[in-house]
Each structure stands twice: as structure tokens, then as C-alpha cells.
C-alpha positions in Angstrom: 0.0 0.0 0.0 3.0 2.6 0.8 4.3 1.6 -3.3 0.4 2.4 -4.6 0.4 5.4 -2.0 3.9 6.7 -3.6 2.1 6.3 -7.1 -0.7 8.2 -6.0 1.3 11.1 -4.3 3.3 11.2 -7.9 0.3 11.9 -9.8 -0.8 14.7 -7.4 2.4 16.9 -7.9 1.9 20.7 -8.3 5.3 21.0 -9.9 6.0 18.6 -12.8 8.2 17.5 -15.6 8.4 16.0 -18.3 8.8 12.1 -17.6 6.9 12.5 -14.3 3.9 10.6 -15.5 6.0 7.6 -16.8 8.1 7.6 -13.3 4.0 6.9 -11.7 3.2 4.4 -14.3 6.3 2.2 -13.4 5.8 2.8 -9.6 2.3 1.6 -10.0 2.9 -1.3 -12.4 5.7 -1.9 -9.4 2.7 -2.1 -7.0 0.3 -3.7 -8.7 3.3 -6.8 -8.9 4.0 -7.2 -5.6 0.4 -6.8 -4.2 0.5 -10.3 -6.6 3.1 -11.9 -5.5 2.2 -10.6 -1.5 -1.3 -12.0 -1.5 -0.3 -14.7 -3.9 2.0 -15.7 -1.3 -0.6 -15.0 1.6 -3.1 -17.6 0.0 -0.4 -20.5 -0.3 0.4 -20.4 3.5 -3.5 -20.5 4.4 -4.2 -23.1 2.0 -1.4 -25.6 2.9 -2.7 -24.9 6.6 -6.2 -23.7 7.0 -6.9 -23.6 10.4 -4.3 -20.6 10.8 -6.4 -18.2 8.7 -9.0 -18.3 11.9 -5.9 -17.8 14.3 -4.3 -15.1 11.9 -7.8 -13.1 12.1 -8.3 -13.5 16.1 -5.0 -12.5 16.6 -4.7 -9.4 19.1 -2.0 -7.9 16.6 -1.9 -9.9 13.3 -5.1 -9.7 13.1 -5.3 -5.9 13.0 -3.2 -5.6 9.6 -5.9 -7.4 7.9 -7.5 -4.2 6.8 -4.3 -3.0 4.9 -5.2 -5.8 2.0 -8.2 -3.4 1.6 -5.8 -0.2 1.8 -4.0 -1.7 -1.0 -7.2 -2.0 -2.7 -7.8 1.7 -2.5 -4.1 3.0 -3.8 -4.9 0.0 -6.6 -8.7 1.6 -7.3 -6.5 5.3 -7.5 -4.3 3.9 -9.8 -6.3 2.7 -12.1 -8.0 6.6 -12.2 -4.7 8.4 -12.5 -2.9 6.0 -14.6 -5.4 4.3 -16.5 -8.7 6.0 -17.2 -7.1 8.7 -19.3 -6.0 6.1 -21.9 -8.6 3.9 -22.2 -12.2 3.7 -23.2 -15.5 4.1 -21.0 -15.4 0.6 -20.1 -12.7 1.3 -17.4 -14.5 4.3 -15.7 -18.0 1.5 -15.7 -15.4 -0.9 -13.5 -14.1 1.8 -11.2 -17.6 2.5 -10.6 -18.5 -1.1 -10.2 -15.2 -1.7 -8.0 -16.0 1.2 -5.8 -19.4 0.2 -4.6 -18.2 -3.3 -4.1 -15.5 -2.0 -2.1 -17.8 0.1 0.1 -19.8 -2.9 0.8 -16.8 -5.2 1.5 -15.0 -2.4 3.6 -18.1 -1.9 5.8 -18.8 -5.3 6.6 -15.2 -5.6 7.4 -15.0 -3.0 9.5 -17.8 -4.3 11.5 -16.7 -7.8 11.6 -13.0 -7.3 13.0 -14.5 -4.5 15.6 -16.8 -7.1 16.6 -13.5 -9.4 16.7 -11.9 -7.6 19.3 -14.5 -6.8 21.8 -15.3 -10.5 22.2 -11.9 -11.7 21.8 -9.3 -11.9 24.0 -9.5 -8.8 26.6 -6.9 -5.7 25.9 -5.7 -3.4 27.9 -5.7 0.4 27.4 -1.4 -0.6 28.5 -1.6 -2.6 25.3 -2.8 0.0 22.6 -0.9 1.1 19.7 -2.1 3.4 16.9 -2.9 -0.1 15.1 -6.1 -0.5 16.3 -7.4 2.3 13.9 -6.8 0.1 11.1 -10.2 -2.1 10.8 -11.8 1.3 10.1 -9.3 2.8 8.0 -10.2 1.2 4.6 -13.3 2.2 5.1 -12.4 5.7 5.7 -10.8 5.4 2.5 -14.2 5.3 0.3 -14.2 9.3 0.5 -10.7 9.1 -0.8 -11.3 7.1 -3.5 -14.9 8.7 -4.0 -12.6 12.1 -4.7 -10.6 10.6 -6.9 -13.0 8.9 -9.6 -15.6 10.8 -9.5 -14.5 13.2 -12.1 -14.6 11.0 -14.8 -18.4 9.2 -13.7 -21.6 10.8 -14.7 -23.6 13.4 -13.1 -25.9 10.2 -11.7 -23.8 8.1 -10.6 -21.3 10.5 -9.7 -23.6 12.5 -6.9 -24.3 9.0 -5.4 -20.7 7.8 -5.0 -19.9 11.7 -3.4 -22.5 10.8 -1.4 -21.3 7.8 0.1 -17.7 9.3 -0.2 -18.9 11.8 2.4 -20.9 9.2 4.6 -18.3 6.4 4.8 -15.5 9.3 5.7 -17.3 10.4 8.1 -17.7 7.1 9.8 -13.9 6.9 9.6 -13.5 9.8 10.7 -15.6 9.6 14.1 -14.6 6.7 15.0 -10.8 7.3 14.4 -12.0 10.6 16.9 -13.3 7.9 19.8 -10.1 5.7 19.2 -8.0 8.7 19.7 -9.2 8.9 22.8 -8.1 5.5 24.3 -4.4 6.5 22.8 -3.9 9.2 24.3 -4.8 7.6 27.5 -2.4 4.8 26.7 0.4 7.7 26.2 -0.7 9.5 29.6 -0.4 6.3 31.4 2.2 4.1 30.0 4.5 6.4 27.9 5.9 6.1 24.2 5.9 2.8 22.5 9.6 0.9 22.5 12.1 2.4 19.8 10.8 0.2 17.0 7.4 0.6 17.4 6.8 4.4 17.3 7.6 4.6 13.7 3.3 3.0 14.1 2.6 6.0 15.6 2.0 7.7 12.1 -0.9 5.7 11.3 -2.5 8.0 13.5 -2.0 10.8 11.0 -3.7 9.1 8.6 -7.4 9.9 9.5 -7.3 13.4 9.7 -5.1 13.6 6.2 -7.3 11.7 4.5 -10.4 13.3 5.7 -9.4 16.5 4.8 -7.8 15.6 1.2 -11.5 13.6 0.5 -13.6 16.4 1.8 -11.4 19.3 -0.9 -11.7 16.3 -3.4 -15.2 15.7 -3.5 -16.0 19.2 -3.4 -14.5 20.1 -6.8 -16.5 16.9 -8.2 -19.9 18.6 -7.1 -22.0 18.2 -9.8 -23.2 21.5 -10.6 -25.9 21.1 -13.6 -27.2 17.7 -11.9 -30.1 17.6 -9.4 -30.4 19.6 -6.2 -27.3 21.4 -7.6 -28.9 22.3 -10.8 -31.4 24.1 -8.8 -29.3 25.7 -6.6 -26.3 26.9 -8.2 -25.1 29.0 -5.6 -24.6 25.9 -2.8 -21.6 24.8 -4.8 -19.0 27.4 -4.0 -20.6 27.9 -0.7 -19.8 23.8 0.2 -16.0 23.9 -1.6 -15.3 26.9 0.4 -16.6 24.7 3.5 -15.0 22.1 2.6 -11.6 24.2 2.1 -12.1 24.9 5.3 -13.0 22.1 7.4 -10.8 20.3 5.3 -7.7 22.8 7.1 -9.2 22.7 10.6 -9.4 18.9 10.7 -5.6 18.5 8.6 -4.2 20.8 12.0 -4.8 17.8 13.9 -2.9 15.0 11.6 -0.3 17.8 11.9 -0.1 18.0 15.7 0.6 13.7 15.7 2.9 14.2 13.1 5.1 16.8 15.4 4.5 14.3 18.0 5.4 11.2 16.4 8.4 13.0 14.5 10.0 13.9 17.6 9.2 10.8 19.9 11.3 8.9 16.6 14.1 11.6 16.3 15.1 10.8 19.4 15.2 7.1 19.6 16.8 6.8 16.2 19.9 5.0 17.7 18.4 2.6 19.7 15.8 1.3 16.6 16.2 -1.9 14.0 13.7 -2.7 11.5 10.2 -3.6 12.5 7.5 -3.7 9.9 5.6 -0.8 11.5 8.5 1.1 10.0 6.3 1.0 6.5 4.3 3.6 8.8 6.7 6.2 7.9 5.3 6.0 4.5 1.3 5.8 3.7 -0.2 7.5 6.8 2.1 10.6 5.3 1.2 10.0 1.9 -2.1 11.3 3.0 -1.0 14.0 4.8 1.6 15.3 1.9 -1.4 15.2 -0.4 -3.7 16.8 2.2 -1.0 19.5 1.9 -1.2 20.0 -1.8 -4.8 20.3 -2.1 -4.7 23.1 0.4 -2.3 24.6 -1.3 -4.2 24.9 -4.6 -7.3 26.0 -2.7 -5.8 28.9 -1.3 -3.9 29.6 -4.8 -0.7 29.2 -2.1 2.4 28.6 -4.6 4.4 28.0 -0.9 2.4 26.0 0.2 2.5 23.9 -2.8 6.6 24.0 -2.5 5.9 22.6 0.9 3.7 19.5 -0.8 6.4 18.7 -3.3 9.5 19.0 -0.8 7.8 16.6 1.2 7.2 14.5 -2.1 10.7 13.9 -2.2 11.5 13.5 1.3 8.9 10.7 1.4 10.6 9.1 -1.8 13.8 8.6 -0.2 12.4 7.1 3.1 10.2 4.7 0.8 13.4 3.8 -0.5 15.1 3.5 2.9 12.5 2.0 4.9 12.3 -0.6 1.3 16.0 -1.4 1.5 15.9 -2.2 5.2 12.9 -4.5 5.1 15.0 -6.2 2.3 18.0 -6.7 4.7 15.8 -7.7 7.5 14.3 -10.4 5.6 17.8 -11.6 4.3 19.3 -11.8 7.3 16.4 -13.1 9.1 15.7 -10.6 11.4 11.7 -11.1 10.4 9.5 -13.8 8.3 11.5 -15.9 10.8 10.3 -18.4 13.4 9.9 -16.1 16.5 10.9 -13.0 14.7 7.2 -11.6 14.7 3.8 -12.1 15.8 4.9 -15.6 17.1 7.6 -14.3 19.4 6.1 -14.9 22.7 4.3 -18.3 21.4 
């Protein structure tokens, strides 16, 4: 999801050149490869044993990183917008359409199903939270996201009902990343920072906010202003992209508050950390909130701000490409995918 996040972030740029385009093609070919070969990979363990599919889904932490095979989903769905769409006939748009409203379903259910999960499961501790448990509601979150992104291209019909449920199923997201907020904080008052090579995981609590506020601007442009209710009321459609503008800033101040936060608490424990997989934390949670940042930009007309998008466009390349060389090393020298490496330490 970080590689289809980096695709994504590529195709947003204010400031381009000429190549650009191809550079988010190959990264997104890139991704669409190894979410194969990943989930290939994934359904040839729980085939040869079944019974730890039921184990891997109960698990008080595997369990929890279910929901990024639906984030993965979403940068795909994006993808296919930016990198596709433009080159191809109406029968792509149709799927994307098709796609998104099975992935609303899917996403919901999910959402439900692993909440459900964990409050009949084995009893945590507020002591035992991480930022992780905001991911069974996170691909949900994601419809308004990817409600912002293809609804340019879908017709004035279908595209108010996808905005429509862009709006509903970020604001679910949303409010429920709000009430899980809560519990962390708690969990920081009372028991401190995360060890060294867990706080890189403390980024995913950007993600909400960014995202929120990057599908609010989103949506807003894709109002559908000779269609319906807007048709009729021409004047409601500047009035919500201003609102939106604005809520949209309010709501990103807060992603940037945990991003100050987690920044520092990593700074300065960068000497006593080695690679753990919540390291890939560094990337997609600030995917959002770089593109959160570019969208404010051009809403304001801000060329600075806009800078500020693209400098952090590259700074998010290179740890992409550190964080990727490290998990690389840490797999060859079988510091994880080991026996008693990850989520089986303590069995």
C-alpha cells in the first residue's frame, strides 16, 4: 500500500516534468506486482494450513493488519483513475464504478466484523494500545478518498451518489478514528511512548485526519453543478467547496499535531531502533498528509504552500526507498518472516 500510496502522491504533484507521469506508471505497475506476488504468497500459506487463517484473524496484533489488504485495494482503485482511465475507453470508468461500490460494501462489513473481533476476543488493555487499532476502520475511511478521486470521470448520476457515500463512509472513519483517539492518548498518559521500533506505528495516527481533509477538498470540486439539487441551486456549490476548504484545514491541523508528535518521539530514539514492519508507517499515513497538503495549497492559490507539498514528495521518496532497502536486509538476514521473529515471538 506505501508503493500504490507513492504512485498516487506522484500523480498529485503541483510541480512537474516532463517524464513525471512515466516515473508513476512504473511505480504503480511496481505495486500492482507485488500486491500479486504478497497475496499470492498470503493464500499459499492458508491453504497448505487452513486452520491458521481463523488464528491469523483473532490474533490481538496480526489480526489488525488485515485491513491493509483493503488499503491496498484503494491505492490500486486510485491507480487505475490516474494511470489508467485517461487512456482507455468508458469501459474502465464503468469498473471503477462497479469496483467502488463493491469496495464500500466489502470495507463496511469488514469493518464491523473485525471490531466485533476484538471486543469478544481476548480482553486488551488500554497498557496494550498502539495506533494499530485504527486500522479495521481505516479502509473504510478510505471510500471518500477514492470517491474524490474517480468521480470526475463518472456521470452526473452516478457520480452524486458515489460523493454521497464518499462523504458518509469518511465520516464514519472519521468519528470513529475521533473515539479511538481517545483511548491512545490515555495509553500515552499512562504508560508512555511505544519501545524504539514501534513508534515509527505511531504515524498511522495521522492518517485519518489527512485523509479526511484531502477527500472532503476532493469531493467538493466533483460537485455536480448542472445535476439535481445542484442544478437548482447553483449557488450551494462554492458555498460547500469553500466549506469544505475549510474544514478540510481545521481537521488536517490535527494529523499535523501527531505528526510533530510522532516525528520527535522517533528523532530521538533513532539510535536505539532496528527494522520492524511498522516502520512501513513512515510512509502511507504521510502519503495522505503530503497530499492533504497539496490540495490546500491549490485551494488557497498558495504557490508556498505547494513547494511545501512537493518538498515533502521527495523527502517521502527517499524514506520509501530506505525503509524498502531495510525491510529487504531484514528479511535476508532473518531478522523477520523468521520463526519467533514476529507475531509468534512470545508463542
Amino acid at each position: 500500500m506505501s508503493t500504490g500510496g507513492i504512485a498516487l502522491l506522484l500523480s498529485e504533484q503541483p510541480h512537474t516534468f516532463k517524464g513525471l507521469e512515466t516515473i508513476g506508471k512504473i511505480v504503480f505497475i511496481f505495486d500492482l506486482v507485488l500486491f500479486v506476488l504478497v497475496t499470492s504468497a498470503i493464500v499459499v500459506r492458508f491453504v497448505r494450513t487452513p486452520r491458521r487463517l481463523r488464528t491469523s484473524l483473532s490474533h490481538p496484533t496480526e489480526g489488525l493488519f488485515f485491513p491493509t489488504f483493503f488499503l491496498s485495494i484503494s491505492t490500486i482503485l486510485g491507480g487505475m483513475q490516474r494511470y489508467g482511465v485517461p487512456f482507455t475507453g468508458v469501459w474502465l470508468t464503468i469498473t471503477l464504478r462497479v469496483l467502488f461500490w463493491i469496495y464500500v460494501v466489502v470495507t463496511f462489513l469488514s469493518s464491523v466484523f473485525q471490531y466485533w473481533v476484538l471486543f469478544t476476543g481476548k480482553q486488551l488493555t488500554v497498557q496494550s494500545m498502539t495506533p494499530s487499532w485504527l486500522l479495521p476502520i481505516f479502509p473504510v475511511m478510505l471510500c471518500g478518498t477514492v470517491a474524490s478521486i474517480i468521480s470526475p470521470t463518472q456521470p452526473d448520476d452516478q457520480r452524486t451518489a458515489i460523493l454521497v457515500a464518499g462523504v458518509t463512509f469518511q465520516g464514519l472513519g472519521f468519528w470513529v478514528a475521533i473515539l479511538v483517539y481517545a483511548i491512545y492518548i490515555s495509553r500515552l498518559m499512562e504508560s508512555g511512548l511505544p519501545g524504539p521500533n514501534l513508534r515509527p506505528g505511531m504515524f498511522i495516527s495521522v492518517g485519518p485526519p489527512s485523509f479526511t481533509a484531502l477527500a472532503l477538498i476532493g469531493m467538493s470540486k466533483s460537485i455536480p453543478a448542472q445535476y439535481g439539487y445542484f442544478a437548482a441551486h447553483p449557488e450551494v456549490v462554492p458555498m460547500l467547496q469553500q466549506l469544505a476548504l475549510a474544514f478540510g484545514i481545521f481537521i488536517w491541523s490535527l494529523s499535523f499535531w501527531f505528526f510533530s508528535v510522532t516525528l520527535m518521539s522517533v528523532v530521538l530514539t533513532i539510535p536505539h531502533m532496528t527494522f520492524h514492519l511498522a516502520w512501513w508507517a513512515f510512509v502511507f499515513p504521510n502519503v495522505g498528509f503530503t497530499i492533504a497538503i497539496i490540495q490546500i495549497g491549490e485551494g488557497l492559490q498558495s504557490n508556498a504552500i505547494a513547494w511545501v507539498g512537493s518538498i515533502l514528495t521527495l523527502v517521502l521518496i527517499v524514506v520509501y526507498l530506505f525503509v524498502l532497502g531495510a525491510h529487504i536486509k531484514a528479511v535476508i538476514t532473518k531478522e523477520i518472516m523468521w520463526p519467533g521473529k514476529d507475531e509468534d515471538k512470545e508463542e
